[in-house]
TORKOL-4160 file (C-alpha; in steps of 0.2 Angstrom, whole numbers, padded with zeros to 4 digits, m for minus):
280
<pt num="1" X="0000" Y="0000" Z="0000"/>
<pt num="2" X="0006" Y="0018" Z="m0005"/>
<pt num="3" X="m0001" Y="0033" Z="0005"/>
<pt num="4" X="0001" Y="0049" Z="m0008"/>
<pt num="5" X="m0003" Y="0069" Z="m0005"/>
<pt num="6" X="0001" Y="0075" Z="m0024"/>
<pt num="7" X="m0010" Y="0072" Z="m0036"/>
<pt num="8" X="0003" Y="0069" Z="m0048"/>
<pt num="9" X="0005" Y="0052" Z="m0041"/>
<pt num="10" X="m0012" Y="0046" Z="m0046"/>
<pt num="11" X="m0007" Y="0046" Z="m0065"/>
<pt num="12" X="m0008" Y="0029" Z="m0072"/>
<pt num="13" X="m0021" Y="0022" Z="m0059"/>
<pt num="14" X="m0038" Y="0030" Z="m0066"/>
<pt num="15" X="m0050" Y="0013" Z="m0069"/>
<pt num="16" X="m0048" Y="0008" Z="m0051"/>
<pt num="17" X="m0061" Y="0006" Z="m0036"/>
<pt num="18" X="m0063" Y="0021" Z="m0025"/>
<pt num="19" X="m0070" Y="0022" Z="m0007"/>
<pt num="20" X="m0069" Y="0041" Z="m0002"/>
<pt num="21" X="m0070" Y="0046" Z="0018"/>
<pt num="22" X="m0068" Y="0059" Z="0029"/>
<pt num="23" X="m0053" Y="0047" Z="0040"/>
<pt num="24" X="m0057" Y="0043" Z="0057"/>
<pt num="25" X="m0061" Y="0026" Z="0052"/>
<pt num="26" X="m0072" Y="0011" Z="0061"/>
<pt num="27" X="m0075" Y="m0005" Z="0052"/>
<pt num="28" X="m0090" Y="0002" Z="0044"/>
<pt num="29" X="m0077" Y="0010" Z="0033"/>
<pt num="30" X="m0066" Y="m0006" Z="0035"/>
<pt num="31" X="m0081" Y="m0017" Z="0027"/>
<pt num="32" X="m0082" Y="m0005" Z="0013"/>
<pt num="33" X="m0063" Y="m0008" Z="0008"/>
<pt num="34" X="m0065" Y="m0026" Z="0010"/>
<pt num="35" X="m0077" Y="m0024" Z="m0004"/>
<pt num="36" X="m0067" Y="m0015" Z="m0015"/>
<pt num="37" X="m0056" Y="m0028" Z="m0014"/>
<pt num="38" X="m0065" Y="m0043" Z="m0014"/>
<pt num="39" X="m0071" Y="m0035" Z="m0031"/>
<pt num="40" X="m0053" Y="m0032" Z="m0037"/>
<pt num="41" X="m0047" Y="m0048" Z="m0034"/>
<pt num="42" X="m0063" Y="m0056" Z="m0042"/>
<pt num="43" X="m0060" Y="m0047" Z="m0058"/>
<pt num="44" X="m0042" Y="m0052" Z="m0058"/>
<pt num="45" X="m0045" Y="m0069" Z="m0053"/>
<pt num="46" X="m0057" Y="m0068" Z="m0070"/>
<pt num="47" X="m0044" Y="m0064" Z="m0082"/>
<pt num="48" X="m0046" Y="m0045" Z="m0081"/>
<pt num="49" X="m0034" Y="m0031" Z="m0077"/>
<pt num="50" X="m0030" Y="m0029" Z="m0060"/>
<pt num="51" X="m0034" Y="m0014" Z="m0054"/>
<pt num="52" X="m0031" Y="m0002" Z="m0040"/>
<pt num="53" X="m0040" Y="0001" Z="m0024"/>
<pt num="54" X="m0040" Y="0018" Z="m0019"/>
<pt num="55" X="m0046" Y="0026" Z="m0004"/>
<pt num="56" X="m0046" Y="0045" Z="0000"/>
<pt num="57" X="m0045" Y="0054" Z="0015"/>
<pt num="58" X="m0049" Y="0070" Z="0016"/>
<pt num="59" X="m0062" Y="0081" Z="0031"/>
<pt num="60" X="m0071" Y="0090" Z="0018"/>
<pt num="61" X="m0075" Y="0108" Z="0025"/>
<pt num="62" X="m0089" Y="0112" Z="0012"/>
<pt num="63" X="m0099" Y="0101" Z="0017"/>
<pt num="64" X="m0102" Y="0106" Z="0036"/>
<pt num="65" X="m0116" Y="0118" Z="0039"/>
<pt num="66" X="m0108" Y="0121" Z="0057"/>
<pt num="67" X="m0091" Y="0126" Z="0059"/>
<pt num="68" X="m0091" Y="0117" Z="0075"/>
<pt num="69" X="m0094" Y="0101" Z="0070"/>
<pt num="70" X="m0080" Y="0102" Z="0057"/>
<pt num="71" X="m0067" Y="0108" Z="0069"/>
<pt num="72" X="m0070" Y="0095" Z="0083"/>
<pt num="73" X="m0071" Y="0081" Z="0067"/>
<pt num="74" X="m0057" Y="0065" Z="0074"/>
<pt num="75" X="m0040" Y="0066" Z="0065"/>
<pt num="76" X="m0034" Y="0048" Z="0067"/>
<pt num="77" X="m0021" Y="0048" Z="0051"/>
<pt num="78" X="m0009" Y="0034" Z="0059"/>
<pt num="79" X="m0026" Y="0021" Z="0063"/>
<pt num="80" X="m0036" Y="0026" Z="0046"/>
<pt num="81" X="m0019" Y="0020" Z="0035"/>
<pt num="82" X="m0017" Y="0004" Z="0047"/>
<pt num="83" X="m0035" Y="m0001" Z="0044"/>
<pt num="84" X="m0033" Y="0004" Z="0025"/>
<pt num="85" X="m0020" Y="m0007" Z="0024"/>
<pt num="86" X="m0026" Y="m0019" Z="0033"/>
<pt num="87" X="m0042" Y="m0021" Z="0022"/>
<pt num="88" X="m0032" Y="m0022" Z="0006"/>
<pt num="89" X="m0030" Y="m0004" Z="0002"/>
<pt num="90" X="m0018" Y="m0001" Z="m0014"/>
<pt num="91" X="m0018" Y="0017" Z="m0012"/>
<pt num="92" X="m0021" Y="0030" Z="0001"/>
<pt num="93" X="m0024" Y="0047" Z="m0007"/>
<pt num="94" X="m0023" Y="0060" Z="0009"/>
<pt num="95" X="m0025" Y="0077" Z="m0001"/>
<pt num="96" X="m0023" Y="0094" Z="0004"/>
<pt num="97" X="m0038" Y="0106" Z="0005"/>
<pt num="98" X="m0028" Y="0117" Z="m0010"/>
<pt num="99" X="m0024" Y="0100" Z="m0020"/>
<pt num="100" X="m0045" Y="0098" Z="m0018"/>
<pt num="101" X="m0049" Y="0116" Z="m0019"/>
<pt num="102" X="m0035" Y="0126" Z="m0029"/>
<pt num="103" X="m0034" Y="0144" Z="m0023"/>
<pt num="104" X="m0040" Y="0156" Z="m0036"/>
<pt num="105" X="m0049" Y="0143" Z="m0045"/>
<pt num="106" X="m0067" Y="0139" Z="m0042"/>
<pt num="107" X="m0073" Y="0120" Z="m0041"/>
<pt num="108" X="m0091" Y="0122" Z="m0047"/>
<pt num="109" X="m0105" Y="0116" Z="m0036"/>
<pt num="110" X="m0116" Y="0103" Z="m0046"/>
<pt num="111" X="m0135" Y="0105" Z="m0052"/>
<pt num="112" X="m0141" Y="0096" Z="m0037"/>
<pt num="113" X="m0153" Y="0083" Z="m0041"/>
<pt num="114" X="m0172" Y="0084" Z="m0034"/>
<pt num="115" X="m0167" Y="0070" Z="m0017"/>
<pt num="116" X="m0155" Y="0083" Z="m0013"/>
<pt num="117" X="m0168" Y="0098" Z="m0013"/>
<pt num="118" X="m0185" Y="0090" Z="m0010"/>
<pt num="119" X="m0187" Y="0077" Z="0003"/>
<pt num="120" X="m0186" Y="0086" Z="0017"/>
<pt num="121" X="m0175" Y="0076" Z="0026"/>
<pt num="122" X="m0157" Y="0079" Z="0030"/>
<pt num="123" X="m0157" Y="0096" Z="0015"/>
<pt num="124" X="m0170" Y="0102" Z="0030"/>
<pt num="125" X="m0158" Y="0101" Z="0043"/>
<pt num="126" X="m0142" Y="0105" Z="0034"/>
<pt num="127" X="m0141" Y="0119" Z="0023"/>
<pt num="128" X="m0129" Y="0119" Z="0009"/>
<pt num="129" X="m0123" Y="0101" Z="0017"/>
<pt num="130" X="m0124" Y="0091" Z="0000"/>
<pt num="131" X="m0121" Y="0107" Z="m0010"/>
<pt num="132" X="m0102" Y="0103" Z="m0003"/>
<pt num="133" X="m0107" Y="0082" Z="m0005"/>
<pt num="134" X="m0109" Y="0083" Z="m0023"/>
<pt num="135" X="m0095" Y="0096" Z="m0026"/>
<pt num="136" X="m0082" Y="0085" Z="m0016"/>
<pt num="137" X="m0089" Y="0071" Z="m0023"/>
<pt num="138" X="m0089" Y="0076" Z="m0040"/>
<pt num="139" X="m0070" Y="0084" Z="m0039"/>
<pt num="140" X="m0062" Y="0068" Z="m0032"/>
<pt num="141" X="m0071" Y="0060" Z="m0046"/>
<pt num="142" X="m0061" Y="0071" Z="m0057"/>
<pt num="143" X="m0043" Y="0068" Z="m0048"/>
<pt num="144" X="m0045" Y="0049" Z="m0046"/>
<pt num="145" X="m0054" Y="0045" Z="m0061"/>
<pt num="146" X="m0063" Y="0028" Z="m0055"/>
<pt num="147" X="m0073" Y="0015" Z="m0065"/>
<pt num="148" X="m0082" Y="0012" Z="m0049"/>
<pt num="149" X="m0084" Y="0022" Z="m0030"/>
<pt num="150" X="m0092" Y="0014" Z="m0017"/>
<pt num="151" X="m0103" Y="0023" Z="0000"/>
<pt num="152" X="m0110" Y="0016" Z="0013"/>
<pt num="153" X="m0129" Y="0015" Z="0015"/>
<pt num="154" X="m0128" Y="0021" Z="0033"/>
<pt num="155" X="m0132" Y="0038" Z="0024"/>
<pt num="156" X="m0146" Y="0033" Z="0012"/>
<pt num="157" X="m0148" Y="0051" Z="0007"/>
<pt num="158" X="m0131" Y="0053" Z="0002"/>
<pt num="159" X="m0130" Y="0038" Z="m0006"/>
<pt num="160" X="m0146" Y="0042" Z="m0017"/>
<pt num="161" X="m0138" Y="0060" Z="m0020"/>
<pt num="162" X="m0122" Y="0054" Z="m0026"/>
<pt num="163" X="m0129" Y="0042" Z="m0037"/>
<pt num="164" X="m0143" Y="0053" Z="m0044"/>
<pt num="165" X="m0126" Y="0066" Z="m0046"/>
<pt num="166" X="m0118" Y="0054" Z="m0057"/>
<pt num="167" X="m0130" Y="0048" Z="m0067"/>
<pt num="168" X="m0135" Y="0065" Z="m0072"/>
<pt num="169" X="m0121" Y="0071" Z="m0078"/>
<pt num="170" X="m0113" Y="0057" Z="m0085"/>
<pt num="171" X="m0098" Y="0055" Z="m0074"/>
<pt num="172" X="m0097" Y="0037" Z="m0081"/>
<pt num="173" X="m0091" Y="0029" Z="m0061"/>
<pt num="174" X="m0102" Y="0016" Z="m0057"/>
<pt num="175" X="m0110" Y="0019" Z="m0038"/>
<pt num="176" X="m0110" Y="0005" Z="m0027"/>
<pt num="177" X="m0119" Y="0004" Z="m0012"/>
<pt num="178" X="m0111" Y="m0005" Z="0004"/>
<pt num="179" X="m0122" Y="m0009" Z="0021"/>
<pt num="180" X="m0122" Y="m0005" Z="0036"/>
<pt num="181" X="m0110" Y="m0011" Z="0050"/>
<pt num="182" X="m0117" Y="m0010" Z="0065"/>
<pt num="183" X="m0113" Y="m0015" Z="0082"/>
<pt num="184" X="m0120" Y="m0029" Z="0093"/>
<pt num="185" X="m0133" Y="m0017" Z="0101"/>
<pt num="186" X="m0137" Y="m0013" Z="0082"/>
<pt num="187" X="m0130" Y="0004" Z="0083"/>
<pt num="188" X="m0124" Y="0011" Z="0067"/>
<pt num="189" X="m0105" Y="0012" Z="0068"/>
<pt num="190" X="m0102" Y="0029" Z="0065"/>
<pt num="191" X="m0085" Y="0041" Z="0067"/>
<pt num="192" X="m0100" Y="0051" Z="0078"/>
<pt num="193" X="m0102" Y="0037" Z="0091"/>
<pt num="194" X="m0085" Y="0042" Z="0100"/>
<pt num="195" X="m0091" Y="0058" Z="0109"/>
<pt num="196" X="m0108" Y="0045" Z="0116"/>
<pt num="197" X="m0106" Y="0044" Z="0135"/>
<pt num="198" X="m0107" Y="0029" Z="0143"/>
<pt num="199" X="m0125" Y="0032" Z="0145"/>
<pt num="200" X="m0128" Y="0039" Z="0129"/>
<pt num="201" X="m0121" Y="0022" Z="0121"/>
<pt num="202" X="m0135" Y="0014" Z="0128"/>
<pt num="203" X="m0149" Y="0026" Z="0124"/>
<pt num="204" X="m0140" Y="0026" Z="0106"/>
<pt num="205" X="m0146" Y="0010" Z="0103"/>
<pt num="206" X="m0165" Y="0016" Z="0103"/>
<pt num="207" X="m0163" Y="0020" Z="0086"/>
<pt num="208" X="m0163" Y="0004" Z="0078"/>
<pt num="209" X="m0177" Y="m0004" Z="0089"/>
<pt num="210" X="m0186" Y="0010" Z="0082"/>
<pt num="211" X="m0181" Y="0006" Z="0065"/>
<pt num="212" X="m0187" Y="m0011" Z="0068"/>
<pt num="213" X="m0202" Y="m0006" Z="0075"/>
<pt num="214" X="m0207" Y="0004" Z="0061"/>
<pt num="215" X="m0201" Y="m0012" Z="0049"/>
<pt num="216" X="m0215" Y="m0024" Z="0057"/>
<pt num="217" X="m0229" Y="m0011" Z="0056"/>
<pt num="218" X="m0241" Y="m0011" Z="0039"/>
<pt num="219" X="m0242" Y="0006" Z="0033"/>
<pt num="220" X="m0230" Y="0021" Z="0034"/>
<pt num="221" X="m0239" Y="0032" Z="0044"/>
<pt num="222" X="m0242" Y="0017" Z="0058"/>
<pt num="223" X="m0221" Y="0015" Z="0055"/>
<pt num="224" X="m0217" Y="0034" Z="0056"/>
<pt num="225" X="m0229" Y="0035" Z="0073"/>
<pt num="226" X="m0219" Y="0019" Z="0079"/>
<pt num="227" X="m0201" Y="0024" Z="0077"/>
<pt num="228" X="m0205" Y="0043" Z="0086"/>
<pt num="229" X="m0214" Y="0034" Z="0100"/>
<pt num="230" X="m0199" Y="0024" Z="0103"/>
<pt num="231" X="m0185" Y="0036" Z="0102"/>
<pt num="232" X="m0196" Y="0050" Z="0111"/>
<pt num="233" X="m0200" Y="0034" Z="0125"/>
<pt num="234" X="m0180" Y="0031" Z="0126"/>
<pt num="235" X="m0176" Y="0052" Z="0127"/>
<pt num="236" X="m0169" Y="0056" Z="0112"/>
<pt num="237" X="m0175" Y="0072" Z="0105"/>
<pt num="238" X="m0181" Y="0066" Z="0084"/>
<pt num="239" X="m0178" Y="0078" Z="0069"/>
<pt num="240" X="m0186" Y="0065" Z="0058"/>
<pt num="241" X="m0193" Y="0048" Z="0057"/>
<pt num="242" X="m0199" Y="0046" Z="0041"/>
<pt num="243" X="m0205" Y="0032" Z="0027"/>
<pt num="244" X="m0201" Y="0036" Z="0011"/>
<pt num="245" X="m0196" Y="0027" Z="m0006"/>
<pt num="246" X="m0180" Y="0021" Z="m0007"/>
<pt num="247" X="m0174" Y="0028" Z="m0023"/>
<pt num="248" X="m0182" Y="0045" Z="m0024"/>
<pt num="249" X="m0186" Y="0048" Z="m0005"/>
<pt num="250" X="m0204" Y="0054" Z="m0009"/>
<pt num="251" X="m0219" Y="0045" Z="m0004"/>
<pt num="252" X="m0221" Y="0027" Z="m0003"/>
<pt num="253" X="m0228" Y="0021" Z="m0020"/>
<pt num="254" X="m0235" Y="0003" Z="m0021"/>
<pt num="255" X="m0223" Y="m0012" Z="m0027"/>
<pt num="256" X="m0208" Y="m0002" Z="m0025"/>
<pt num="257" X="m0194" Y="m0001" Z="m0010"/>
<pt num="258" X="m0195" Y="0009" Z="0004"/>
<pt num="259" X="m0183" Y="0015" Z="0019"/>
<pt num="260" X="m0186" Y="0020" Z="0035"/>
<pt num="261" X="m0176" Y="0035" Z="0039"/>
<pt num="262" X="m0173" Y="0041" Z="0057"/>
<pt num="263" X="m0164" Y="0057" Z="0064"/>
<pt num="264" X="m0161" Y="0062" Z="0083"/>
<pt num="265" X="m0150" Y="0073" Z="0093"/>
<pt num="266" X="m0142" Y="0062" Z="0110"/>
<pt num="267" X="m0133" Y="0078" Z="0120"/>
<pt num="268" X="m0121" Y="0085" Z="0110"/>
<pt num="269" X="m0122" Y="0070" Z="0097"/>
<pt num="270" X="m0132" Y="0069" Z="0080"/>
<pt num="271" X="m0138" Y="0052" Z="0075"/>
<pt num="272" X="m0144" Y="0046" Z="0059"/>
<pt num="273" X="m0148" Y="0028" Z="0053"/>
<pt num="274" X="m0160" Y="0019" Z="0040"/>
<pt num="275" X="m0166" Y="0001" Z="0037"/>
<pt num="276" X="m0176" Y="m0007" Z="0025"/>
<pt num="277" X="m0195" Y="m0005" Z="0025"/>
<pt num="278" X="m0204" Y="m0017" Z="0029"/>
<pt num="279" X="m0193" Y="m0025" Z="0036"/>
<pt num="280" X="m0184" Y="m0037" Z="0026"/>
């Protein structure tokens, strides 16, 4: 594995698989590399071109709405390249802000697509948040020139974003989506979950009863009412509990997917997660 700053370097690898993240890795960003490679090595093994796994870190300012939250986001370079490496990482692209975002030159913020503007979820709560997705999504798109990018469905919203982003236009990188990884509690592991208390890592849990709750429940409305009974029951203070389609987040349409999407505040910790709905 080879950890690079200059984007120079990164001539001669475009093709590969790319899992971007923000660095202060868990194993919810460990299972998405193990992806990445399990895909290289079965394309090799296949008779095809071996290609490069790529992760990038890099805490992406334009994408938080408070200043706070970015400046208290966990720096753990040393961890994030052991656990790159440890997952089968080839590459470890660890920008500068300025390699990302060249003084004097403006990185154009996308067109955003309608999930980005209209369900009423996380756009809501954080103005210009995917304004920054899109535009740092889009511009590592241009510097590492994937086939294929992978994000995890922790953050359905983003997920849908990106990949409605993509198509739109015609960035030609294949999204993937990866699963959740969740604790034993069923907890969504998160780079959020390290400022929980004790206590609050117990409460934390709430939300995925609450996901499950709304899962066994028949219509939307009965799930929506069953996940904010349960977080409110447990003390957490809800943003959204909401029951959506799974592709375009508006209303649930019959014979299509839905997810059940779920935000709260636990002290000075926001908590978002998603599940399947009805559960699967």
């Amino acid at each position: 594995m080879v950890t690079i700053t200059d984007v120079t370097q990164l001539e001669g690898r475009e093709g590969g698989i790319f899992v971007p993240t923000m660095g202060a890795l868990h194993d919810g960003h460990g299972s998405l590399i193990r992806d990445a490679a399990r895909l290289r090595d079965a394309e090799t093994a296949a008779g095809g071109q071996r290609r490069d796994v790529v992760v990038s870190i890099f805490v992406n300012r334009t994408q938080f709405n408070d200043p706070a939250d970015y400046a208290r986001y966990p720096k753990t370079l040393d961890a994030d390249l052991a656990i790159c490496k440890a997952c089968g990482a080839d590459v470890v692209f660890v920008p500068e802000h300025e390699t990302v975002y060249p003084p004097g030159q403006m990185v154009a913020v996308p067109a955003l697509p309608a999930a980005a503007r209209l369900p009423r979820l996380e756009d809501a709560l954080r103005p210009g948040h995917f304004e920054g997705v899109c535009q740092v999504v889009r511009r590592l798109f241009e510097l590492v020139r994937p086939a294929r990018a992978i994000f995890g469905e922790k953050d359905w919203q983003q997920l849908v974003v990106i990949s409605a982003m993509t198509a739109d236009l015609g960035l030609g990188v294949e999204i993937i989506p990866g699963p959740t990884i969740r604790e034993f509690d069923g907890l969504a592991m998160s780079s959020r979950n390290r400022f929980l208390t004790a206590s609050e890592r117990v409460t934390a849990s709430a939300l995925w009863r609450a996901l499950r709750a709304a899962g066994a429940e028949a219509t939307p409305e009965r799930g929506e009412a069953a996940m904010a009974d349960l977080v409110r029951g447990a003390g957490l203070e809800i943003q959204y509990a909401a029951v959506r389609d799974a592709q375009t987040l508006g209303p649930v349409a019959a014979g299509r997917p839905a997810r059940a999407l779920i935000a709260c505040r636990l002290g000075a910790v926001r908590l978002i997660d998603n599940a399947p709905w009805p559960t699967d």
